[in-house]
GUKE-694959 format. One line per 4 residues: number of its first residue (from 1); their letters; for each residue z, y, x of N, C-alpha, C. Coordinates in steps of 0.05 Angstrom, whole numbers. Layout:
N
NUM = a = Z/Y/X/Z/Y/X/Z/Y/X  ...
//
This chain:
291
1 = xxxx = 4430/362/2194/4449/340/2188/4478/350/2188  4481/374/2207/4512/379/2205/4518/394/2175  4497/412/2166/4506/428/2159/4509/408/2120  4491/393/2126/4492/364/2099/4517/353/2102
5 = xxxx = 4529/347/2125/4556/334/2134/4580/349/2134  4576/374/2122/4592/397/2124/4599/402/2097  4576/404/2089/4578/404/2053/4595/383/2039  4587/359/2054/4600/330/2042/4633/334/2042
9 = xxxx = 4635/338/2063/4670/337/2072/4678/358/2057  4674/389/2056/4684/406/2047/4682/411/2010  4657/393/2004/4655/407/1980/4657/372/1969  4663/354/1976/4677/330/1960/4690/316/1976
13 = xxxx = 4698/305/1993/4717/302/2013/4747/301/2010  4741/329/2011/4771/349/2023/4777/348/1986  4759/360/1965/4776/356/1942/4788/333/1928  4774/314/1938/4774/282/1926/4804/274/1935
17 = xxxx = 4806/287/1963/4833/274/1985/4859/296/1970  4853/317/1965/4874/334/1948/4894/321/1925  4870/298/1912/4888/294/1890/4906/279/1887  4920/286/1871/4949/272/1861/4947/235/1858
21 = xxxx = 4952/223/1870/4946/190/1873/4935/177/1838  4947/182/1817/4952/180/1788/4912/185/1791  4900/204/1797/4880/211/1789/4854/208/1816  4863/194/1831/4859/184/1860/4842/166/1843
25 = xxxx = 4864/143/1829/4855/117/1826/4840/118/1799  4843/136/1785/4817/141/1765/4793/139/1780  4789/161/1801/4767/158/1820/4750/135/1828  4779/113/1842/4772/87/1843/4765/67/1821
29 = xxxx = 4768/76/1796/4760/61/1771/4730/63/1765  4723/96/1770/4700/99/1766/4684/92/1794  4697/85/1814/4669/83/1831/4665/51/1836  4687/41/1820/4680/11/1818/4659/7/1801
33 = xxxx = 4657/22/1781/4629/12/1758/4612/16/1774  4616/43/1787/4579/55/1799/4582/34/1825  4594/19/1843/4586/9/1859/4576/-27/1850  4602/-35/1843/4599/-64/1824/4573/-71/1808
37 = xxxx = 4574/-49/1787/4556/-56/1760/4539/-40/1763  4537/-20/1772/4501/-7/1769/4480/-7/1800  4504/-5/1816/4491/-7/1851/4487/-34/1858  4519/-52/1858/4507/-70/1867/4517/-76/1891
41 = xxxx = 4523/-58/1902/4532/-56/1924/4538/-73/1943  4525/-93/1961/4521/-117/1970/4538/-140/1971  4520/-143/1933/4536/-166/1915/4523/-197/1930  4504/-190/1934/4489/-215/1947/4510/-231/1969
45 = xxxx = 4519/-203/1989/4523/-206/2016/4559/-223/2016  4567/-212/1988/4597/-215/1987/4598/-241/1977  4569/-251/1950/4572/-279/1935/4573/-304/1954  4558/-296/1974/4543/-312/1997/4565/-319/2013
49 = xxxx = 4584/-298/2026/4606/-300/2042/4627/-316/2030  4630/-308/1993/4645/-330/1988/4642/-351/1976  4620/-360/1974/4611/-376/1966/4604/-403/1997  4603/-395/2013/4604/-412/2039/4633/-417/2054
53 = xxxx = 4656/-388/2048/4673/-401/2055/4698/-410/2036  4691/-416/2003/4702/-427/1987/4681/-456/1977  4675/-463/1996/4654/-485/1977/4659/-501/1952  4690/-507/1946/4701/-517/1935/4711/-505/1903
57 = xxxx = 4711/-481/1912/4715/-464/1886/4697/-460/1863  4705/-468/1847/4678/-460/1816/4670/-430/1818  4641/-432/1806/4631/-414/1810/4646/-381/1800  4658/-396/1767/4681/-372/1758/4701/-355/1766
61 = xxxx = 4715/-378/1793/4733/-368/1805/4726/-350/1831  4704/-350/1837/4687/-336/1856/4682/-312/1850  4672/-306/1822/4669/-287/1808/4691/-265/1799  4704/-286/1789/4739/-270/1796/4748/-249/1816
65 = xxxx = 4751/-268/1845/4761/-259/1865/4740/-239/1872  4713/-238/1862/4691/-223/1869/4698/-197/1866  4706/-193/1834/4706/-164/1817/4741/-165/1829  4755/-181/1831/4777/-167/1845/4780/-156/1875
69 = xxxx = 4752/-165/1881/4752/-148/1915/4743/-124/1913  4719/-122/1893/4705/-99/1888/4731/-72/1880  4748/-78/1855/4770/-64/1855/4785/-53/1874  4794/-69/1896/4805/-69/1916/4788/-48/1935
73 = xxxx = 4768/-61/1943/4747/-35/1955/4755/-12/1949  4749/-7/1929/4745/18/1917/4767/38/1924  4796/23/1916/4828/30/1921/4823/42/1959  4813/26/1968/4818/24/2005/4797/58/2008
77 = xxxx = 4774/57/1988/4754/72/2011/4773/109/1996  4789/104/1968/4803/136/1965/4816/135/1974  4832/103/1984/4855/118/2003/4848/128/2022  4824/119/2043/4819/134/2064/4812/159/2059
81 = xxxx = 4799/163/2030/4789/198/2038/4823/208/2037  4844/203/2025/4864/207/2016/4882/216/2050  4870/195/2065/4887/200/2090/4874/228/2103  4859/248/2102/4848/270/2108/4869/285/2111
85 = xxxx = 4889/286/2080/4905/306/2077/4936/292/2073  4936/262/2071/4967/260/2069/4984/276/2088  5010/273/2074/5024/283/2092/5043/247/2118  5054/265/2132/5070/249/2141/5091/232/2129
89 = xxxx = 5095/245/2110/5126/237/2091/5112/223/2072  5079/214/2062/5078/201/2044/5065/180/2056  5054/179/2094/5043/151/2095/5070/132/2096  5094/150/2109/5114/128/2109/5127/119/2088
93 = xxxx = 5128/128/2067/5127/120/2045/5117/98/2037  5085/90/2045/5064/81/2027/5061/61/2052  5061/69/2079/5056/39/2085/5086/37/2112  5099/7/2107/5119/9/2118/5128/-15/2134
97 = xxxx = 5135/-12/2155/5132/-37/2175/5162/-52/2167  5165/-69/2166/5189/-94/2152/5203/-100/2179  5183/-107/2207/5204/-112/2230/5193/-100/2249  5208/-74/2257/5206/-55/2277/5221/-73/2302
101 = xxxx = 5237/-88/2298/5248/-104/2315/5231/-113/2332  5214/-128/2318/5199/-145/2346/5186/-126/2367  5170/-110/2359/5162/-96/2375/5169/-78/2396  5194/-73/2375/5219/-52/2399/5229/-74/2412
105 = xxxx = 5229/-109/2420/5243/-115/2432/5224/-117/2461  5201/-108/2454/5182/-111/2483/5195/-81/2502  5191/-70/2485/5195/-48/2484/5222/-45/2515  5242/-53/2492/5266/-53/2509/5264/-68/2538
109 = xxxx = 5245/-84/2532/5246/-104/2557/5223/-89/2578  5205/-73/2567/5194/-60/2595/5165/-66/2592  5153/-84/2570/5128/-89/2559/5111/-85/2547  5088/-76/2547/5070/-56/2532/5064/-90/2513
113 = xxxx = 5042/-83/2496/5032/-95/2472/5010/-92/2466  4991/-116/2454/4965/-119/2443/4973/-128/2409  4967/-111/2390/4963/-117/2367/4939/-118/2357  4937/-146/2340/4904/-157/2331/4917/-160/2295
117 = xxxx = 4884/-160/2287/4892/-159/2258/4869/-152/2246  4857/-154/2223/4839/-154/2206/4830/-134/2195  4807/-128/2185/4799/-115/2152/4809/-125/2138  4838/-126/2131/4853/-141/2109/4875/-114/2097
121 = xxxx = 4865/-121/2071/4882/-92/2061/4875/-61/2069  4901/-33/2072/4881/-27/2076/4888/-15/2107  4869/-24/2129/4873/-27/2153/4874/2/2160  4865/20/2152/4857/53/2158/4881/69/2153
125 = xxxx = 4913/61/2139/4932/74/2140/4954/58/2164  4945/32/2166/4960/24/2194/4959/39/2221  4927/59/2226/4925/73/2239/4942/103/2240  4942/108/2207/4955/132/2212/4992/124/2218
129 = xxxx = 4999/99/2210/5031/110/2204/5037/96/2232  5031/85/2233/5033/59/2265/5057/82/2285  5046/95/2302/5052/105/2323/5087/127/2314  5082/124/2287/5116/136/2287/5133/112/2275
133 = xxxx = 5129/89/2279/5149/68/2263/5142/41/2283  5143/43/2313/5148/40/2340/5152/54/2361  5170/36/2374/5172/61/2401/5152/68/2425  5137/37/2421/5115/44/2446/5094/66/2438
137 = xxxx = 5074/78/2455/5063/90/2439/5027/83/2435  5020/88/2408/5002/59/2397/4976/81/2402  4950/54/2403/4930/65/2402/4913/40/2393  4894/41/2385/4870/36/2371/4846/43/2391
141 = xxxx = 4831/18/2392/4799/11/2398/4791/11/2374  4757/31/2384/4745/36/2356/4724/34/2362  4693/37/2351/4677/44/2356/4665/75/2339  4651/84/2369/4649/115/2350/4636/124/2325
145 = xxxx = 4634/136/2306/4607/144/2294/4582/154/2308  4563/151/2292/4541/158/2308/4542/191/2289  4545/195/2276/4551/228/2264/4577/241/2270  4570/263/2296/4588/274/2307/4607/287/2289
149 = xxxx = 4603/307/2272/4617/314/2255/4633/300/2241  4627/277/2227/4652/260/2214/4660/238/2242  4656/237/2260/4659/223/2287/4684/248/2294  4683/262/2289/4711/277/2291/4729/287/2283
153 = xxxx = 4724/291/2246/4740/284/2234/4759/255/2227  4740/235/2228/4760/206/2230/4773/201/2247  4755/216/2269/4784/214/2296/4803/223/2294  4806/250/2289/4831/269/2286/4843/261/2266
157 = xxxx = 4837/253/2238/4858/242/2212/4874/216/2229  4856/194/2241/4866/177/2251/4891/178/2277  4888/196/2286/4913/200/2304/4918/227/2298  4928/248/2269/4947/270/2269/4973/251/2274
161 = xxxx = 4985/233/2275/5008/228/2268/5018/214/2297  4993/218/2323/5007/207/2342/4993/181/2351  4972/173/2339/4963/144/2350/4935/160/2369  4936/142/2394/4914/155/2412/4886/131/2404
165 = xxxx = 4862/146/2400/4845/130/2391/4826/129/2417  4820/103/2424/4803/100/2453/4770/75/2444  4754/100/2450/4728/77/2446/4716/59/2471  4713/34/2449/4711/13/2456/4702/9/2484
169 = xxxx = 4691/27/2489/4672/26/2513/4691/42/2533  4707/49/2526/4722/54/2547/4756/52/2538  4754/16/2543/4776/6/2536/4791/-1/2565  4776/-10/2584/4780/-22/2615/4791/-3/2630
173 = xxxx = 4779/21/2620/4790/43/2640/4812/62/2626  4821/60/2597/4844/64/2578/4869/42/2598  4868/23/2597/4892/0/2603/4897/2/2639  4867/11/2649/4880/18/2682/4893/39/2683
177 = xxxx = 4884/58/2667/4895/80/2677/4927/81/2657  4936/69/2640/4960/70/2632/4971/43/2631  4975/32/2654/4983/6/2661/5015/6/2668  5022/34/2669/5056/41/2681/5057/58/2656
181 = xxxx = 5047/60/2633/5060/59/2608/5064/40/2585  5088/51/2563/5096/31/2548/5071/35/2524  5054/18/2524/5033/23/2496/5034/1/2481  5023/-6/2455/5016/-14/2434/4987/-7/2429
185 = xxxx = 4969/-30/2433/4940/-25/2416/4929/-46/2406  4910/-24/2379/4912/-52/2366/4875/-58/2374  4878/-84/2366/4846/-85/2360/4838/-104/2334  4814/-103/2323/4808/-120/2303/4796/-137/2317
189 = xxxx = 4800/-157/2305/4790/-193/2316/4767/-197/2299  4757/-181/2276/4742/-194/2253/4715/-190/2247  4701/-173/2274/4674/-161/2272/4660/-174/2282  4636/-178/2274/4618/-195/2285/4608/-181/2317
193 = xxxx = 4608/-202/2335/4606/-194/2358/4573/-194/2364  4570/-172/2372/4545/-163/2391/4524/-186/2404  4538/-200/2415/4522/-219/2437/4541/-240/2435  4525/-255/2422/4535/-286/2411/4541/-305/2435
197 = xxxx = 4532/-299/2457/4544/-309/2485/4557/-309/2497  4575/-279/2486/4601/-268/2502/4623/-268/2475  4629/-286/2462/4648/-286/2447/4667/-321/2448  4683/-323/2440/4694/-345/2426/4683/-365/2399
201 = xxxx = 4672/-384/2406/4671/-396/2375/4690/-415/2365  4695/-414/2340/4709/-428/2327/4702/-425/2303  4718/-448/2288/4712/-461/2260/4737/-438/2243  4719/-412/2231/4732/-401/2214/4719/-395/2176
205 = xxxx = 4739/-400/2166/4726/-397/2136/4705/-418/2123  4718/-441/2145/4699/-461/2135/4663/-458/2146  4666/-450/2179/4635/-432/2181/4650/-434/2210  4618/-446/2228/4616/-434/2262/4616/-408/2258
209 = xxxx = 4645/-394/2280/4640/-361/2281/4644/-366/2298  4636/-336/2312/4639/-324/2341/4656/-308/2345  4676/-298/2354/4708/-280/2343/4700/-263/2379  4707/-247/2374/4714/-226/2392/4741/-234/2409
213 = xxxx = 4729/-230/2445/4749/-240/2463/4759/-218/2474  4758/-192/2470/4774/-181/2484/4802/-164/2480  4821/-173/2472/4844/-172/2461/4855/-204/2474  4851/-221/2471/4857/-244/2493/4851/-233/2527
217 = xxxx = 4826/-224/2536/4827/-219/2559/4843/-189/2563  4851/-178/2554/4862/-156/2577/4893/-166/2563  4898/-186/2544/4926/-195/2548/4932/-206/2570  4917/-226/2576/4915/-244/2605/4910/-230/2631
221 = xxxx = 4901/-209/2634/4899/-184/2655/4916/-176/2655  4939/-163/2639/4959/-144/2637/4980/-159/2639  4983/-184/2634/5009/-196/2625/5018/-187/2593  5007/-179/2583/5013/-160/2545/5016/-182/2524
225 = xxxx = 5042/-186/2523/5049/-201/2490/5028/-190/2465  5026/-207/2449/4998/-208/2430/5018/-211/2403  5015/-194/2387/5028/-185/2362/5010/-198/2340  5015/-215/2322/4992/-207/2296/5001/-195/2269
229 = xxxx = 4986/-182/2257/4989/-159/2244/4987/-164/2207  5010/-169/2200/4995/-179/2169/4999/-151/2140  4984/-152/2133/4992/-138/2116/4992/-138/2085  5013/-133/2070/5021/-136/2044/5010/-113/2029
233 = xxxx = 4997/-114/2007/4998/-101/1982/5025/-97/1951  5039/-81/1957/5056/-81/1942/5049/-78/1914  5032/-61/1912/5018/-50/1889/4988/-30/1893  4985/-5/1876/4963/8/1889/4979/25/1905
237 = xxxx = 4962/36/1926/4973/56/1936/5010/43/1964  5013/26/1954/5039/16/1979/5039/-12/1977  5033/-7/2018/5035/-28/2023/5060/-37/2042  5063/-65/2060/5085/-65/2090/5068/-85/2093
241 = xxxx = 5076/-83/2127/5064/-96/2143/5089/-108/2170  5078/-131/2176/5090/-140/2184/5077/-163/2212  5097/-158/2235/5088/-167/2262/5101/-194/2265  5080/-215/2271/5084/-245/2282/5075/-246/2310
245 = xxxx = 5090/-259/2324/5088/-271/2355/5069/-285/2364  5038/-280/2377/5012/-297/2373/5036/-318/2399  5036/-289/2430/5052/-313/2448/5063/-282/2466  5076/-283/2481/5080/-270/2503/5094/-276/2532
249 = xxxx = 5076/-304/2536/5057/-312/2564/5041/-321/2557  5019/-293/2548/4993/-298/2558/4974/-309/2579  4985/-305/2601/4976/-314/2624/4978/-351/2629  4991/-359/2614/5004/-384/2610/4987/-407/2592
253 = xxxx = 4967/-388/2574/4946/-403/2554/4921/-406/2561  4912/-430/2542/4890/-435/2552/4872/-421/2551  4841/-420/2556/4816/-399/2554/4814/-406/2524  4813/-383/2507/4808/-381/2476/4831/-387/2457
257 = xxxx = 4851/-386/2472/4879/-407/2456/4884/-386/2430  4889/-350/2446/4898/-334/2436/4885/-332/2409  4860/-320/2420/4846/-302/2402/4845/-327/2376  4843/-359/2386/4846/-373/2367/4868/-383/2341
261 = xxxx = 4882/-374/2357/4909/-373/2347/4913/-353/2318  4906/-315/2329/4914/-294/2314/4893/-302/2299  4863/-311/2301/4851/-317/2272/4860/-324/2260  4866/-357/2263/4884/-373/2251/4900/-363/2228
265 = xxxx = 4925/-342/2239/4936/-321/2219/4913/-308/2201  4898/-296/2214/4885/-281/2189/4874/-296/2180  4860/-323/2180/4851/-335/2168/4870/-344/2139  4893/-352/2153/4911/-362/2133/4919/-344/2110
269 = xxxx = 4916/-309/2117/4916/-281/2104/4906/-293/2075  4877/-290/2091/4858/-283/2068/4851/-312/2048  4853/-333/2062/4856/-361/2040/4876/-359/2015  4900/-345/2026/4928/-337/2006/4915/-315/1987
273 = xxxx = 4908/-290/1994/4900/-274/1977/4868/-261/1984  4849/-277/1975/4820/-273/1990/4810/-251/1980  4822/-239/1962/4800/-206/1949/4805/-189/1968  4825/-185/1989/4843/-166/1997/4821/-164/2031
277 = xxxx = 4805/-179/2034/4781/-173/2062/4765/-166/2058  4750/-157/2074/4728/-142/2074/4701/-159/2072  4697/-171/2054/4674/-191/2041/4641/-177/2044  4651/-151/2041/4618/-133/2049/4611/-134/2072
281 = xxxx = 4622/-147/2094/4612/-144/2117/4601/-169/2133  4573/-171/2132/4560/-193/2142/4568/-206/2171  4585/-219/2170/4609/-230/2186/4596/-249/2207  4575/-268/2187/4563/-300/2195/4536/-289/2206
285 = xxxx = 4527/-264/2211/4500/-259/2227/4495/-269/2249  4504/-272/2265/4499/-294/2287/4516/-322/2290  4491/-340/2301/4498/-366/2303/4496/-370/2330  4519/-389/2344/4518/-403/2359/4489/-409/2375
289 = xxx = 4485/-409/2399/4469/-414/2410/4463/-438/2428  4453/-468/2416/4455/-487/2433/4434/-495/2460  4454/-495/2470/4436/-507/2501/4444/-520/2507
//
């Protein structure tokens, strides 16, 4: 398996991430046919998702936003091979934070930070540029690969530039042990949670979901102002992003207020521009459990 995982990276990978952006997105032109139109690529899974949480939309316009997510895909998965080899000087370029202010004002005041935020856009260069366009210093909850080899290449692309990447599973003992530092981390709010018993539900996308609570609880543990994270598409290839105030007195809200809240935002994201999420990912797999 390594030595199959070895071949992949080195002998299409690494050349795919070499090229000049102009011929990047040729790439992405062609792997929209082969994924869209000949794979298929879980057209079911994406019609279904928006088709339950647009009930209201004709079926045409579904189709629309369909083949305009698929496009979009395609754009997100070269930019990531793309982030292998960018340089520094072209993520800041390409993705650019609009208000460094808010965050430097925790900052100044002596307050670390929880940033939440979506598969919206493309979330995999927020990782790389993040940690040089704030002062705190940022890190990311992940979960690992189960293939060591690219389990350590994504790690290392993901923090050359300075972002510390900490898995999930050892998030509790990440925030004890740097509780007398200034950090920034982010987490995604948008994955379907594990155990339908230990999450939050709420009414998102027009659909009982279950949203992930922990980004609310270690705000409320820490005392950590809660950032939400939006991000713009300028064109292909550049985007900015920009930080809204979920609250910072956490400690001060109700049980579920937060995490309900920063959906809320992303919810409101993706209603505005709905191609721009991650529609491939079976979101609504678990239901609610009544007793």
């Amino acid at each position: 398996m390594k030595i199959f995982s070895r071949i992949v990276y080195y002998l299409f990978i690494i050349p795919v991430s070499l090229l000049p952006f102009r011929a990047l997105y040729f790439v992405a032109d062609l792997l929209y046919l082969f994924l869209y139109k000949v794979a298929g690529y879980r057209t079911r899974v994406v019609r279904s998702n928006l088709e339950h949480s647009f009930p209201n939309k004709p079926l045409a316009e579904l189709i629309t936003i369909e083949k305009q997510f698929y496009h979009h895909l395609c754009d997100v998965i070269v930019e990531t091979l793309k982030s292998f080899t960018i340089s520094e000087k072209q993520i800041l370029k390409r993705m650019v934070l609009e208000n460094p202010e808010l965050p430097n004002k925790y900052f100044a005041d002596g307050r670390s930070l929880i940033l939440v935020g979506g598969h919206y856009n493309n979330w995999e260069w927020i990782a790389t540029s993040l940690n040089q366009q704030i002062k705190h210093k940022a890190a990311a909850l992940y979960t690992p690969l189960s293939n060591t080899f690219f389990e350590e290449k994504m790690r290392n692309t993901r923090s050359k530039f300075g972002l510390e990447m900490i898995p999930v599973k050892a998030a509790g003992e990440f925030f004890n042990l740097r509780k007398n530092e200034l950090t920034a981390t982010v987490f995604g709010i948008d994955q379907s949670p594990r155990n339908p018993d230990r999450c939050h539900w709420m009414h998102f996308l027009n659909q009982d979901t279950g949203v992930l609570f922990g980004a609310e609880k270690f705000s409320k543990e820490y005392n950590y102002p809660v950032l939400y994270c939006t991000i713009k598409k300028i064109k292909r290839g550049y985007y900015t992003y920009h930080f809204s105030l979920v609250t910072d007195q956490p400690q001060l809200e109700q049980q579920g207020e937060i995490i309900e809240t920063a959906t809320r935002l992303l919810e409101r994201d993706i209603i505005a521009i709905p191609q721009y999420w991650l529609w491939t990912h079976k979101r609504w797999k678990h239901k609610r459990q009544i007793r």
